[in-house]
LUMPA-930408 format. One record per atom (N, C-alpha, C, O): residue number from 1; residue in three letters; atom name; y, z, x. Coordinates in steps of 0.02 Angstrom, whole numbers, plus 50000, padded with zeros to 5 digits. Atoms other than C-alpha are relative to their C-alpha. Layout:
LUMPA-930408
{NUM 'Ala' 'CA' {Y Z X}}
...
***
This chain:
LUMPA-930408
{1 'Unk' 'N' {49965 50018 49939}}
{1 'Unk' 'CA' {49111 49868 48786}}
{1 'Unk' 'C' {49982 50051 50054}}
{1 'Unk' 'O' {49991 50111 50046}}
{2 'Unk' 'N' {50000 49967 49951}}
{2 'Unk' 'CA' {49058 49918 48959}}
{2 'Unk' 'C' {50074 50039 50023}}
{2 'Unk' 'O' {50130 50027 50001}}
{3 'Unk' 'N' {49969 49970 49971}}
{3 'Unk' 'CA' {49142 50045 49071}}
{3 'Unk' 'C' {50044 49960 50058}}
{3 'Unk' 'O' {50104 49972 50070}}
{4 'Unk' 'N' {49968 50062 49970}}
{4 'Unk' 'CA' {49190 49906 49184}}
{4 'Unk' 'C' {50051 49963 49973}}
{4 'Unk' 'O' {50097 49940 50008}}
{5 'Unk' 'N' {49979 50035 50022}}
{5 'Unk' 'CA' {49254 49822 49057}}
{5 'Unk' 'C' {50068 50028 49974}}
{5 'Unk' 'O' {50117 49991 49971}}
{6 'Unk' 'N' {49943 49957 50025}}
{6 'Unk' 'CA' {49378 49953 48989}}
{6 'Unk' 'C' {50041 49994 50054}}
{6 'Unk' 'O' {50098 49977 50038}}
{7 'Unk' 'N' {49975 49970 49954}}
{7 'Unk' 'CA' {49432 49988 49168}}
{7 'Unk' 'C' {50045 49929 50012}}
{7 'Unk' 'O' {50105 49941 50015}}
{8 'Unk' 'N' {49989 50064 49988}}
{8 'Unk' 'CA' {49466 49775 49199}}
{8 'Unk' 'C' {50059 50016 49940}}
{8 'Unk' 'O' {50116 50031 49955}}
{9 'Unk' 'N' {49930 50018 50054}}
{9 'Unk' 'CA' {49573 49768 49024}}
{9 'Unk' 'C' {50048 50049 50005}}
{9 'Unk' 'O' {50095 50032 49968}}
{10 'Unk' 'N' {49959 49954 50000}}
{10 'Unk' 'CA' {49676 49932 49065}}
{10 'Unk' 'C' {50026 49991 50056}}
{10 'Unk' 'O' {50081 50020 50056}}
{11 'Unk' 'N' {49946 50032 49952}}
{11 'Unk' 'CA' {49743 49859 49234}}
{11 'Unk' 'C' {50016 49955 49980}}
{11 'Unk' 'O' {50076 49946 49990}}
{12 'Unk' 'N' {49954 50057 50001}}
{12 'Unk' 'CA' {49770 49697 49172}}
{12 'Unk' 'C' {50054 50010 49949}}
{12 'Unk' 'O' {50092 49962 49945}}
{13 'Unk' 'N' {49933 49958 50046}}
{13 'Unk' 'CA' {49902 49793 49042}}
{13 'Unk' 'C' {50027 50018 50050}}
{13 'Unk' 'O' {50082 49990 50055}}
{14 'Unk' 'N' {49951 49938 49953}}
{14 'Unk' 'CA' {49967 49912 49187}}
{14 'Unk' 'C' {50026 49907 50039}}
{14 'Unk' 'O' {50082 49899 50064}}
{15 'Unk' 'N' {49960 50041 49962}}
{15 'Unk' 'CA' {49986 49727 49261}}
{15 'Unk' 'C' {50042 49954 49972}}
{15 'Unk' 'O' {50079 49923 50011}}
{16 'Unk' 'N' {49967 50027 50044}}
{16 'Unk' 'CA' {50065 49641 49128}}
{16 'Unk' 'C' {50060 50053 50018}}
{16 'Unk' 'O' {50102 50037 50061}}
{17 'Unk' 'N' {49961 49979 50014}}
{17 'Unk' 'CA' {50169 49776 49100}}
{17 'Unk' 'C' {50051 50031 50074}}
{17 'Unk' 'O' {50097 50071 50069}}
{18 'Unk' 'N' {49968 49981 49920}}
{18 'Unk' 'CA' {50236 49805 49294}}
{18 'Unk' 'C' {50033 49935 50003}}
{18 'Unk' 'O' {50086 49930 50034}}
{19 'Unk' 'N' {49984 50104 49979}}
{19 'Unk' 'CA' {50264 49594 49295}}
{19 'Unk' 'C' {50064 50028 49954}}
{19 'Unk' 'O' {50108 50060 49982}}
{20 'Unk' 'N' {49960 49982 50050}}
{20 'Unk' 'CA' {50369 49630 49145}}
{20 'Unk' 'C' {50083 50049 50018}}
{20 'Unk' 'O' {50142 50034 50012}}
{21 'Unk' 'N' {49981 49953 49992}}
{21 'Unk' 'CA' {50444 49773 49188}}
{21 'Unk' 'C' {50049 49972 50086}}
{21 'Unk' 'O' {50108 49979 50099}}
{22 'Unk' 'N' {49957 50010 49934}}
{22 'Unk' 'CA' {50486 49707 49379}}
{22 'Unk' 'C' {50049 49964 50002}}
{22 'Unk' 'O' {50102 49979 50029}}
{23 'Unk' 'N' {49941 50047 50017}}
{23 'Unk' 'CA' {50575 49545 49319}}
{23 'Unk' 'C' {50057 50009 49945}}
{23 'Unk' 'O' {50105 49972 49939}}
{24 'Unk' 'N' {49916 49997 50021}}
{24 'Unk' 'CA' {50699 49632 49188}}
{24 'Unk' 'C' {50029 50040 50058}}
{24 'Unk' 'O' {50090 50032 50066}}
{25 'Unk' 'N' {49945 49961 49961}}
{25 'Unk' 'CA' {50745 49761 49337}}
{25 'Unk' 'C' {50027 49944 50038}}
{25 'Unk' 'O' {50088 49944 50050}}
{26 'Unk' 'N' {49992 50036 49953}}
{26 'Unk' 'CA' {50735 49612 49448}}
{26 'Unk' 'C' {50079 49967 49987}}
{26 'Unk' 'O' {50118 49954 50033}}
{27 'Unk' 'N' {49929 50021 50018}}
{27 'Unk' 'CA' {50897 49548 49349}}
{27 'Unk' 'C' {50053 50039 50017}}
{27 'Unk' 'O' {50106 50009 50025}}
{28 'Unk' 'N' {49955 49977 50012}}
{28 'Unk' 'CA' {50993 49701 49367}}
{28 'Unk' 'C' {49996 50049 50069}}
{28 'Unk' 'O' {50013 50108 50072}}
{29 'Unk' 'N' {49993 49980 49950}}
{29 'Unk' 'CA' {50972 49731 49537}}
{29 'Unk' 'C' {50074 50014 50039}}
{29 'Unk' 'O' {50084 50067 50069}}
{30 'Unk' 'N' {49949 49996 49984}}
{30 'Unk' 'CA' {51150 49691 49588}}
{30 'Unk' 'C' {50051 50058 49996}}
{30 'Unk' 'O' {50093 50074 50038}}
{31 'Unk' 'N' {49952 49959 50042}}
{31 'Unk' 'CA' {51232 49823 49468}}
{31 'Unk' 'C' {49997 50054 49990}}
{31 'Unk' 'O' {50045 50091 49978}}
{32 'Unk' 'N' {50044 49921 49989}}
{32 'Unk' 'CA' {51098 49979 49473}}
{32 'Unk' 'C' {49969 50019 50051}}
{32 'Unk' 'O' {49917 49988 50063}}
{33 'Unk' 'N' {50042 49993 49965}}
{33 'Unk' 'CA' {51041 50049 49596}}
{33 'Unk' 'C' {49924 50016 49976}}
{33 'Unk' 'O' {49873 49994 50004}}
{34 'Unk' 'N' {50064 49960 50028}}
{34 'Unk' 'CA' {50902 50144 49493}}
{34 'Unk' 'C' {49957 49925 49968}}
{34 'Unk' 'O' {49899 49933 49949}}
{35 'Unk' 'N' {50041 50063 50023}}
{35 'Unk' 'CA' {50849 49938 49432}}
{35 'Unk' 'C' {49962 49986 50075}}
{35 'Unk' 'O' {49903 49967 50076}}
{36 'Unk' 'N' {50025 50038 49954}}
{36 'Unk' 'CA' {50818 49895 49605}}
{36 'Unk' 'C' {49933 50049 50033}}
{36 'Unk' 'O' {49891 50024 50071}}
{37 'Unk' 'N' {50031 49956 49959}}
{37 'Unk' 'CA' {50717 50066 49657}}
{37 'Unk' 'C' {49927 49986 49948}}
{37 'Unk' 'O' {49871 50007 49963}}
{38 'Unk' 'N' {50050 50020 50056}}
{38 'Unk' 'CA' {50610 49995 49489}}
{38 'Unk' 'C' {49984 49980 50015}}
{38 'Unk' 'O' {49934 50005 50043}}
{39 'Unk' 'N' {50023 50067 49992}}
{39 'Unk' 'CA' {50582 49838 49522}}
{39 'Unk' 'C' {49960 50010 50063}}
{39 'Unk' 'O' {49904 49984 50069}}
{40 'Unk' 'N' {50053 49999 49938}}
{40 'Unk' 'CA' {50514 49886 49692}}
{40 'Unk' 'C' {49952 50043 49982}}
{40 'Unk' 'O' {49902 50034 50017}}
{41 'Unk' 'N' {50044 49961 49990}}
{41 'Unk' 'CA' {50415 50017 49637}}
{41 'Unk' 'C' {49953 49947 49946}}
{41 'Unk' 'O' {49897 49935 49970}}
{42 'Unk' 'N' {50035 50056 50039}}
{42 'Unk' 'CA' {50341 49886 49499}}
{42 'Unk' 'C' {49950 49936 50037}}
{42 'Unk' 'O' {49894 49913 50025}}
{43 'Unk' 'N' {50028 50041 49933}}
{43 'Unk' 'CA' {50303 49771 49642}}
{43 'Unk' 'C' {49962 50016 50040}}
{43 'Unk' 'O' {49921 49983 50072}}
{44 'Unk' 'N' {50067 49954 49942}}
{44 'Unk' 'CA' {50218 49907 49741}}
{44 'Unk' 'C' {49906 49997 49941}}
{44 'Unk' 'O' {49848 49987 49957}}
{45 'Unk' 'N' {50054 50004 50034}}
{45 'Unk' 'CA' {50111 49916 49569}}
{45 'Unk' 'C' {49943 49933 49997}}
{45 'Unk' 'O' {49883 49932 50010}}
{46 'Unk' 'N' {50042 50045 49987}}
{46 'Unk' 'CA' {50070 49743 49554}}
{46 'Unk' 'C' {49977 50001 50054}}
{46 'Unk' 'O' {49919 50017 50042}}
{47 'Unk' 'N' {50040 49987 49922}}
{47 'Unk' 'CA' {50012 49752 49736}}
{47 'Unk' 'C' {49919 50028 50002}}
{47 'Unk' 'O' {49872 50005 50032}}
{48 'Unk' 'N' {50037 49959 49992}}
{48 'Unk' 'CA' {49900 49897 49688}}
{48 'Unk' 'C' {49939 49963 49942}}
{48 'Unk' 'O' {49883 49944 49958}}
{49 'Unk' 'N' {50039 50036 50048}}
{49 'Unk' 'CA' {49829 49819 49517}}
{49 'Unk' 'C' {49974 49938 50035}}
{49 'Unk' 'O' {49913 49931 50030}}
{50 'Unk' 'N' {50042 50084 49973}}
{50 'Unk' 'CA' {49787 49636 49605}}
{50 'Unk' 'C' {49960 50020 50052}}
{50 'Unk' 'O' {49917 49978 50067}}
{51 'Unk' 'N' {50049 49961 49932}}
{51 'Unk' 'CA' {49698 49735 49750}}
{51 'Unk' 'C' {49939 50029 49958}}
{51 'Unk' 'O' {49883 50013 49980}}
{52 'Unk' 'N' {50036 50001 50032}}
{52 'Unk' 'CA' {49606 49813 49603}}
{52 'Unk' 'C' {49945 49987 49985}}
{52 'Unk' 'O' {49890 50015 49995}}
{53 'Unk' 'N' {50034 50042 50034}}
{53 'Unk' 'CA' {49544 49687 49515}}
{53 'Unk' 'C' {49965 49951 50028}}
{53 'Unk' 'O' {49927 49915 49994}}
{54 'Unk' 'N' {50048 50016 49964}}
{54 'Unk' 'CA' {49472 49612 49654}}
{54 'Unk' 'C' {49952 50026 50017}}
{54 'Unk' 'O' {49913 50001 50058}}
{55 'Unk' 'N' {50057 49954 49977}}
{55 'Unk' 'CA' {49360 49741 49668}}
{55 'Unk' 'C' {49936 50006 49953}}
{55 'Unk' 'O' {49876 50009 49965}}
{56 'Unk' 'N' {50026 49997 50080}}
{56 'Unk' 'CA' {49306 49750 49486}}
{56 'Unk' 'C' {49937 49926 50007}}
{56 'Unk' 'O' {49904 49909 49958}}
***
């Protein structure tokens, strides 16, 4: 496996796992503050990963 190729399957985890990660805080926004400061910062990630992987 290329170097490319490592780099492609290790964002699309960091983006799995931000999707994941944004929609359980996304539930418990109402009740935590510290869910909602998640969920956005999860959202900033996907942002950063799909910007990415267009590059790739």
């Amino acid at each position: 496996m290329d170097a490319a190729s490592v780099t492609r399957a290790v964002v699309e985890a960091c983006l799995a796992a931000c999707r994941s990660c944004a929609d359980e805080c996304a539930q418990h926004v109402d009740m935590h503050d510290h869910c909602r400061i998640c969920a956005d910062a999860c959202l900033r990630c996907i942002d950063a990963c799909t910007a990415l992987l267009e590059t790739l």
